[in-house]
C-alpha positions in Angstrom: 151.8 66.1 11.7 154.7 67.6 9.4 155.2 71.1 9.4 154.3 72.4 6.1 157.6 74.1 4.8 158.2 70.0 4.9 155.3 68.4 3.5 156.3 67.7 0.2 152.2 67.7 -0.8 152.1 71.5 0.1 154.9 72.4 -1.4 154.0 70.6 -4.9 150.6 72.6 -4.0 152.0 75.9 -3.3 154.3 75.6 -6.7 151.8 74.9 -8.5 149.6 78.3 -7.8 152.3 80.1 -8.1 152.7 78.8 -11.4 149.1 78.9 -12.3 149.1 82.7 -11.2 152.5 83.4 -13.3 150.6 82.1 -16.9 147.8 83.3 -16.2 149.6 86.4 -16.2 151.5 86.1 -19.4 155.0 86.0 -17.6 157.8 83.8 -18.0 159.8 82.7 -14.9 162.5 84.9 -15.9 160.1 88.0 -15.9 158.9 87.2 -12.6 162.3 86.1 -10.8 163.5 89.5 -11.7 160.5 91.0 -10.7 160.6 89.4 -7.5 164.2 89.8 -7.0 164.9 86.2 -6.8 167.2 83.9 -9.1 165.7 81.7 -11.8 166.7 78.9 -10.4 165.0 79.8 -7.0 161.9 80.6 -8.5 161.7 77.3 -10.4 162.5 75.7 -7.6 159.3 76.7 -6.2 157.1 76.2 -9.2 158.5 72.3 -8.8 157.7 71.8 -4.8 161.1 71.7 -4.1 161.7 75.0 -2.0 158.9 76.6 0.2 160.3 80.5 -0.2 161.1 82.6 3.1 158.1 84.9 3.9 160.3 88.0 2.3 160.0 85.8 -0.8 156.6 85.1 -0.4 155.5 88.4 0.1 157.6 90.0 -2.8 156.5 86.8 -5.4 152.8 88.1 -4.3 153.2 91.5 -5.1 155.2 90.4 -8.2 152.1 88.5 -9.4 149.2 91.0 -7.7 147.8 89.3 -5.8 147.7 88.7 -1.6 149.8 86.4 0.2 147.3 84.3 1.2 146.3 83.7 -2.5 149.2 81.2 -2.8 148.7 79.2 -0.6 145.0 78.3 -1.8 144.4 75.2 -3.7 144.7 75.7 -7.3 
């Protein structure tokens, strides 16, 4: 069994809410990055699957977006 910070089928999943949750806002990835405090590219990074974000990053893209934690990693 793969951890999941390595399964690239979570992290395509976990992008993708985060995503979802950023337009359904209205934001751009810019707004958010710099909301969250994290770099463009970081944050796109995530929105593609390619990065699973450290739990600091996780937490801060949650309260970024308003929502819990745990809402990002549900399926979309």
């Amino acid at each position: 069994m793969q951890h999941p910070s390595s399964d690239p089928a979570f992290l395509a999943a976990y992008g993708a809410v985060v995503r979802q949750v950023r337009e359904e806002l209205g934001l751009d990835r810019k707004e958010l990055a710099e909301e969250a405090g994290i770099s463009y590219s970081y944050l796109s990074a995530i929105e593609s699957g390619q990065k699973l974000p450290s739990e600091t990053v996780q937490t801060a893209l949650a309260a970024s977006l308003g929502v819990p934690a745990s809402d990002l990693l549900a399926p979309v």
